[in-house]
C-alpha positions in Angstrom: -27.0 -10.2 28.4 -24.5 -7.8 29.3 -23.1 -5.5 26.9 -19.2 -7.1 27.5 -20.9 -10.4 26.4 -22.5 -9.1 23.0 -19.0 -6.8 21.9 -17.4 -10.4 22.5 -19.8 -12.4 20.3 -19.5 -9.5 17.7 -15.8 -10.0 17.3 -16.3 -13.8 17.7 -18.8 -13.4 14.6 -16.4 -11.3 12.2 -13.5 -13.8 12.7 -15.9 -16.2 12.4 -16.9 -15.4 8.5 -13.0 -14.2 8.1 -12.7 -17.6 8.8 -15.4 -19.4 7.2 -14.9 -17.7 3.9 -10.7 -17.4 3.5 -9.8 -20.7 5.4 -12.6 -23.0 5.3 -13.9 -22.1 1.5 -17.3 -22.0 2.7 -19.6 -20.2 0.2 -19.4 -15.8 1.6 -23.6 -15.6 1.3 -24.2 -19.1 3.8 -21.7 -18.0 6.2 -22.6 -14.5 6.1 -26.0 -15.9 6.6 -25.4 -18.5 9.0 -23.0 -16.0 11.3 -25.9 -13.3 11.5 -28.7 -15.9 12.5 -27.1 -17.0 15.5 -25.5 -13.5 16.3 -29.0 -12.7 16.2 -30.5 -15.2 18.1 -27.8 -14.9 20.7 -28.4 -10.8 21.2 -31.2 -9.6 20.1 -35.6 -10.5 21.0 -36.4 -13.1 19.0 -39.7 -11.3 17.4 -37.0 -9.0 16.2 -34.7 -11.4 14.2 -36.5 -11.7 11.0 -37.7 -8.1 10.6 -33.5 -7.5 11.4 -32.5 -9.8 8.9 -34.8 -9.1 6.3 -34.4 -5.2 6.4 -30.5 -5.1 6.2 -30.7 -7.4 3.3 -33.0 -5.3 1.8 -32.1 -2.3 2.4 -28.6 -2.8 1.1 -30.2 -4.3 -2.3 -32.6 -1.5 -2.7 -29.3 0.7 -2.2 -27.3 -0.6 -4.6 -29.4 -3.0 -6.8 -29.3 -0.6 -9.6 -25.8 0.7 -9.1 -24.2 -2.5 -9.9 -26.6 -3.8 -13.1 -26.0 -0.8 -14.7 -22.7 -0.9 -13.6 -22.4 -4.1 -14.7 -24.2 -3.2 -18.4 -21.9 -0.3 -19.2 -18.4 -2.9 -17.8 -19.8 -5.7 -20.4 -20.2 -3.2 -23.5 -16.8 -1.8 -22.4 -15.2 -4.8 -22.5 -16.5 -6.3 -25.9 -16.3 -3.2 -28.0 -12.6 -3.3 -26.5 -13.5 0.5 -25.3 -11.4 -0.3 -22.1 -8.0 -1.2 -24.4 -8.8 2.1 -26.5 -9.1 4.2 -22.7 -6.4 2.2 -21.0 -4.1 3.1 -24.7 -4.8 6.5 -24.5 -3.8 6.8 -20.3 -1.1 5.0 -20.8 0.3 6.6 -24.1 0.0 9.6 -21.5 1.8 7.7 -18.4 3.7 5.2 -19.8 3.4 1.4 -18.9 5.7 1.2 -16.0 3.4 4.3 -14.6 0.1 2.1 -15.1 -0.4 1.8 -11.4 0.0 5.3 -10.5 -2.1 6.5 -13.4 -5.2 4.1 -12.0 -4.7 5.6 -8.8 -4.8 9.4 -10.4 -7.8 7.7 -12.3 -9.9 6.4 -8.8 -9.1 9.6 -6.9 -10.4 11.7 -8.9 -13.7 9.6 -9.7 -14.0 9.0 -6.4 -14.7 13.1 -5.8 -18.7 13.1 -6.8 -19.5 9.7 -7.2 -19.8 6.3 -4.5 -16.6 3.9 -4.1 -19.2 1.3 -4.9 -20.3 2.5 -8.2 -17.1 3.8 -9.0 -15.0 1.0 -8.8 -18.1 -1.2 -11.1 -17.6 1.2 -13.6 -13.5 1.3 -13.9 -13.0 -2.2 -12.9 -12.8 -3.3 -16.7 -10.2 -0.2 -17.4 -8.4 -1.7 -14.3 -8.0 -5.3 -15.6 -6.8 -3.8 -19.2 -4.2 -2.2 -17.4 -3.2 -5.0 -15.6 -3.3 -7.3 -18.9 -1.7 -4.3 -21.0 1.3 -3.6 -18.5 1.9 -7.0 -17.1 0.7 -6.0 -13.8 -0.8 -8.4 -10.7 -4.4 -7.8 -10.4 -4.5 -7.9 -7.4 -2.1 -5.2 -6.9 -4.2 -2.8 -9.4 -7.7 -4.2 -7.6 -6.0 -2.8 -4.3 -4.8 0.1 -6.0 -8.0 1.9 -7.7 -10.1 0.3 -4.7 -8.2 2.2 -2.2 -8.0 5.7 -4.1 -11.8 5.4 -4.7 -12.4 4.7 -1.0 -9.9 7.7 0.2 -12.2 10.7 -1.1 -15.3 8.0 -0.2 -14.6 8.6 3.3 -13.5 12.1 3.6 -15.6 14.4 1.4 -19.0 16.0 2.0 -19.9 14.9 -1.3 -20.3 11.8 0.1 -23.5 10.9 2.6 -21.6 10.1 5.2 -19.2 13.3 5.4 -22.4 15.4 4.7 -24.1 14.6 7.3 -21.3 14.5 10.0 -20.7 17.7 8.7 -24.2 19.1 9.6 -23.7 17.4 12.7 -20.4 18.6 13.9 -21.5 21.7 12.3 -18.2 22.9 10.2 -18.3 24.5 7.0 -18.7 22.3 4.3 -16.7 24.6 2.0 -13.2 24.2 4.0 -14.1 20.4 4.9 -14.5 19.4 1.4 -10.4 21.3 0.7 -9.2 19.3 3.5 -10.9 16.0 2.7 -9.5 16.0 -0.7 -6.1 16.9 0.9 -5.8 14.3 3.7 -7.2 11.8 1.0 -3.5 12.0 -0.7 -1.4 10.7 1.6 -3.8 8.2 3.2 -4.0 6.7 -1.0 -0.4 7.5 -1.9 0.1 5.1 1.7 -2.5 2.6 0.5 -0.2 2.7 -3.1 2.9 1.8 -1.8 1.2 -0.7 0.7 -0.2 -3.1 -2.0 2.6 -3.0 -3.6 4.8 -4.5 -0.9 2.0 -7.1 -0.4 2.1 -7.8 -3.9 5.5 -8.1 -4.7 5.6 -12.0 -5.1 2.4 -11.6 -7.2 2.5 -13.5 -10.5 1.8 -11.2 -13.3 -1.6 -12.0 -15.2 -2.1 -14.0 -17.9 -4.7 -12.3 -20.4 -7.4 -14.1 -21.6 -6.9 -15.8 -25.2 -3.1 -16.2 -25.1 -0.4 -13.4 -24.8 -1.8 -11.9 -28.2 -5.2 -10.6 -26.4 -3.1 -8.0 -24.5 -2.1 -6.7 -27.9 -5.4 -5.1 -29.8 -4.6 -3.0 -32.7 -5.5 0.4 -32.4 -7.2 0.4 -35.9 -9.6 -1.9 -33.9 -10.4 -0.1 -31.4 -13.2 2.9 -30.6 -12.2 6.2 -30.1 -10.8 7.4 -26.7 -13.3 10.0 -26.4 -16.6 7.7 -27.2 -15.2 5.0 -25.3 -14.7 7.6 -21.8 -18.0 8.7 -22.2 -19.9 6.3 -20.5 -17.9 6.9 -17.2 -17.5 10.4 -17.4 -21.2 11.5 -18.1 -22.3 9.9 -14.7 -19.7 11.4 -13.1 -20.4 14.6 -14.4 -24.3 14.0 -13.5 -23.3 13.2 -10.0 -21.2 15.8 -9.3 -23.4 18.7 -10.9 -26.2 17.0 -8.7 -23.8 17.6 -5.4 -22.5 21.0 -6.3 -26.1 21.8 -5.3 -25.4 21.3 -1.8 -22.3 22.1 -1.5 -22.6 26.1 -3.2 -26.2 25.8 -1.5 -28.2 26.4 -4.9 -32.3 26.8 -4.7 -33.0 23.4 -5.1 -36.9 24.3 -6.1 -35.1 26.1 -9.1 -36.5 24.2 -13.2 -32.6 23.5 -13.5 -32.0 22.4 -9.9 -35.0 19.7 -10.1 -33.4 18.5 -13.3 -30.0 17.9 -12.0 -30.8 16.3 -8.9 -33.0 13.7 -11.3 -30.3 13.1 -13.2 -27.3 13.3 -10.3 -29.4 10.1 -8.6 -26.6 7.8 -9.1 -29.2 5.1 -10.6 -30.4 7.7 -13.2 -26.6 8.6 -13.5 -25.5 5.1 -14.1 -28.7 4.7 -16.5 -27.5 7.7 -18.7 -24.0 5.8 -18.7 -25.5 3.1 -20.1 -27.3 4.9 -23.2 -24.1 6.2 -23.9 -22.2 2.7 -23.9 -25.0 1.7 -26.5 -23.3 3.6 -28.9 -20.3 2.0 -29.0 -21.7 -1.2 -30.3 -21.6 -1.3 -34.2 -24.7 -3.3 -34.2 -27.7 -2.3 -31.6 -30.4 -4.6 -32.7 -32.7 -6.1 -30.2 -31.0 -9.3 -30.1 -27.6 -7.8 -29.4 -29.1 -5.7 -26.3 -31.0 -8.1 -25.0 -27.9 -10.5 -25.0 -25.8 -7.8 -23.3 -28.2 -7.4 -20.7 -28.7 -11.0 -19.6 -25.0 -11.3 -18.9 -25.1 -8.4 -17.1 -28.0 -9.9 -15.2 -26.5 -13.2 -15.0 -22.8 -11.5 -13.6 -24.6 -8.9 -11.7 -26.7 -11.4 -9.4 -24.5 -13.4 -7.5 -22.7 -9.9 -6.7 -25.9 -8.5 -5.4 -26.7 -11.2 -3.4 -23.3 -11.4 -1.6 -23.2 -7.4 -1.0 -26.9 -7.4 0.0 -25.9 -10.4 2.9 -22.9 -8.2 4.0 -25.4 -5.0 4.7 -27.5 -8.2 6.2 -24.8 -8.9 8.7 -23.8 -5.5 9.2 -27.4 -4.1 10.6 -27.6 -7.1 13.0 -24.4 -5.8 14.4 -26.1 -2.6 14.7 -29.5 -3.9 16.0 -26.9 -5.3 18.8 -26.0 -2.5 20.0 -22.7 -3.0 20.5 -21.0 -0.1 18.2 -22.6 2.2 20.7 -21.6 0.7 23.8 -17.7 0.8 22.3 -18.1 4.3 20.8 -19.3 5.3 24.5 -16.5 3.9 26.0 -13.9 5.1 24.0 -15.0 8.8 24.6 -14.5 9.0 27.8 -10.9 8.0 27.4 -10.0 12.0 27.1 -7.5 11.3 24.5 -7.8 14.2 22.4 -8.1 13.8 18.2 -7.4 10.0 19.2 -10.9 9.9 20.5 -13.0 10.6 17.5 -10.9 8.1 15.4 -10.7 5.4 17.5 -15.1 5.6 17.7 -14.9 5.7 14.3 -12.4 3.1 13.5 -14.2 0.5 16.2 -17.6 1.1 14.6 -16.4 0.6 11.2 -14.9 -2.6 11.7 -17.9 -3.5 13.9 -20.4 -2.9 11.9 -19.2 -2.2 8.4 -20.9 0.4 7.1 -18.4 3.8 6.4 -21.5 6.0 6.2 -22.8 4.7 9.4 -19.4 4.7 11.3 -19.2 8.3 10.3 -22.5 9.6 11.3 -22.8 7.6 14.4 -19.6 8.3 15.9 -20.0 12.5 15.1 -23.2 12.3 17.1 -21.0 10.5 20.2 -18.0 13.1 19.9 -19.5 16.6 18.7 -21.1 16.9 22.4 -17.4 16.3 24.0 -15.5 18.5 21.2 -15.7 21.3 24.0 -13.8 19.0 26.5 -11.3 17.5 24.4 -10.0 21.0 22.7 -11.4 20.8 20.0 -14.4 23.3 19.8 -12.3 25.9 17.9 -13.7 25.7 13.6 -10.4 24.1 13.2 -10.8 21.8 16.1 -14.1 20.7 14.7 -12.9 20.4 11.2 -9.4 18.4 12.1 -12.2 16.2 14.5 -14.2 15.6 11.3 -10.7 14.3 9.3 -9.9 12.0 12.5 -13.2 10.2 11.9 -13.0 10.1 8.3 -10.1 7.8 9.0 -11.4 6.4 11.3 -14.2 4.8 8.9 -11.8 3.5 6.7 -10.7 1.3 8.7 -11.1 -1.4 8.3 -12.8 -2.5 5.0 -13.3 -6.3 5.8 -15.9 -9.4 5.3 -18.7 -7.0 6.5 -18.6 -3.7 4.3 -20.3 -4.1 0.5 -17.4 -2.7 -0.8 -15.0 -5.6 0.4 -17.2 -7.7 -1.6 -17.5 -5.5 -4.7 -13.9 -5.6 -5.4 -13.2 -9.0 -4.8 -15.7 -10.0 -6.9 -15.5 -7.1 -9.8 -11.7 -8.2 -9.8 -12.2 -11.8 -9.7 -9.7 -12.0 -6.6 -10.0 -14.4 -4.2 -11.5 -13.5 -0.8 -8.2 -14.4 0.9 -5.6 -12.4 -1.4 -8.4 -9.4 -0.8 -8.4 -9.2 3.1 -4.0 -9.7 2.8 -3.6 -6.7 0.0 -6.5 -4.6 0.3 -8.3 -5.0 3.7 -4.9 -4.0 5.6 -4.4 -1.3 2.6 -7.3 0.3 4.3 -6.2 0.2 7.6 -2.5 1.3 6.2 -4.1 4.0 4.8 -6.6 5.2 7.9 -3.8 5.1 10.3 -1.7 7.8 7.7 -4.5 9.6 7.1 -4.7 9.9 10.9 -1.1 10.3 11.5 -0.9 13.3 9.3 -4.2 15.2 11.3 -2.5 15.0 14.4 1.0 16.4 13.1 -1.6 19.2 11.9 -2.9 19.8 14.4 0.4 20.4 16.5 0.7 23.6 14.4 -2.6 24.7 13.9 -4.5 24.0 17.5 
């Protein structure tokens, strides 16, 4: 089959589960299913299909099993010891309520520096639905927001696996990348921002559960701010203590290094969250934990399966080939810094994976850098900004993360590809934008 052909049938098969899943109402883990099999079947051996199928399913689980039942533990307690009312008080005493979604946005961009978009948004998406019920804001509009800030420093730091290793790659200083990454992230989320509010401006406000009252806790009631931040501050902390390591290049073989990098594991991270959420429940017998942690079982599952069936669909892209064949065309194109995003941003929505767009499309471009103009360190490093736009766009029916914040929101999978799949590619194509006006003063 020629390689035209398969791109073709790759397209066909992502507005095929767009489709299936936003217009027909057809359950996201059969279509998801059903698309890859014959995708498969049509472009790759046959002795191949299971093995495909079966490792990107599993390989996504394995990834983020853990992530999102601890995640999920550490949202539940949050929620009934009303520690997300006593956080989302305490912000918003700071902000004020008309400044809710701005303050989430501050909230995801800086969580997003050390730890995954995936586990970051688990852990604040109970904070995010207090502040929508406690300012009288559309969910979706807050999903969007904190989804989008999260995702901004997710795609452009070196704290971040994909960044990393395009970085070693490319070969650019880590140091300078990880100033520029946090910069760029700005306006590609402050775009994002004003984005999902212009698709949400017909939103219907939310109605919080239990009657108007249940927006209204009194304070008295409530744990303290500080106890109730814990549990999503201490894995943040782990996590970025564990990446520091890299990035100020410490002995890893060091007693104190091999501690931190047990503890940095996001897992292990996310596990130490939870230990600390324990202690906000008044009573901790067996029965009460136990209890907690079949709910978070029983809400964590059908998440897992879904985001496990989106890695599924996204390797058989891969296994196609066809990401390759589209990043090869594209760089021969001699476009300059439009090169390295347009790889990026084709593999991405190919294939789904941020990480994977990112590493993949640095191997295709750092060879051609020298051609292009961009072998200078600050060629290299504005390349490395270009395709961490690029990989943001765009977050659809085959990334994880799509799926992890429609379903930790409880949004719908149409209202999540109208607000916050074209947020993402809003914000990719700003975040380019403002590399190339860079680089008219710097290259």
């Amino acid at each position: 089959m020629s390689i035209a052909v398969t791109i073709v049938l790759v397209f066909l098969s992502i507005l095929a589960i767009i489709f299936l899943t936003s217009k027909f109402k057809f359950d996201a883990l059969m279509s998801m299913f059903g698309v890859s099999v014959v995708l498969a079947l049509c472009t790759i051996p046959v002795r191949n299909l299971a093995k495909t199928l079966r490792d990107g399913f599993g390989s996504t689980m394995g990834s983020i099993g853990f992530l999102i039942i601890f995640g999920a533990v550490i949202g539940i307690i949050l929620d009934k010891t009303k520690a997300t009312y006593s956080m989302a008080n305490w912000i918003l005493s700071k902000t004020g309520r008309k400044r809710a979604p701005a303050a989430l946005a501050i909230t995801g961009y800086i969580t997003g520096l050390p730890i995954f978009c995936n586990s970051g948004f688990i852990v604040l998406s109970g904070l995010m639905k207090s502040f929508s019920a406690m300012a009288n804001i559309s969910l979706p509009l807050m999903a969007s927001i904190l989804g989008t800030a999260l995702y901004s420093v997710h795609c452009l730091i070196p704290t971040h696996p994909g960044a990393l290793a395009a970085a070693g790659i490319v070969k650019v200083n880590i140091g300078y990348m990880i100033v520029l990454g946090a910069l760029f992230a700005l306006p590609g989320a402050a775009a994002a921002f004003f984005w999902s509010k212009f698709m949400t401006r017909h939103e219907a406000c939310p109605k919080p559960e239990g009657g108007p009252a249940a927006a209204a806790v009194e304070p008295k009631d409530l744990p303290p701010a500080a106890l109730s931040f814990l549990p999503i501050v201490l894995p943040l902390l782990l996590i970025t203590l564990n990446s520091s390591l890299d990035v100020f290049k410490i002995d890893r073989e060091l007693f104190v290094s091999k501690v931190l990098v047990f503890l940095g594991e996001p897992a292990i991270a996310l596990l130490a969250g939870v230990v600390a959420a324990v202690f906000l429940l008044k009573k901790k017998e067996k029965t009460v934990l136990n209890s907690i942690f079949s709910e978070a079982i029983e809400k964590a599952g059908p998440i897992l399966i879904v985001t496990a069936a989106g890695g599924m669909f996204g390797t058989v892209i891969q296994a196609t080939g066809a990401g390759e064949a589209l990043g090869k065309m594209l760089s021969s194109a001699g476009i300059g810094l439009l090169v390295p995003f347009l790889v990026s941003a084709m593999m991405k929505t190919a294939q789904g994976s941020s990480t994977v767009a990112f590493i993949t499309s640095a191997s295709f471009v750092a060879p051609m850098l020298p051609m292009l103009g961009l072998g200078s360190e600050w060629g290299k490093l504005l390349s490395m900004m270009a395709m961490g736009a690029g990989s943001m766009s765009v977050s659809h029916a085959n990334d994880s993360y799509f799926w992890v914040v429609s379903r930790f929101s409880d949004i719908d999978v149409n209202t999540t590809l109208r607000v916050y799949s074209t947020a993402t590619l809003v914000m990719g194509v700003a975040v380019f934008v403002c590399v190339w006006l860079t680089s008219l003063f710097i290259l």
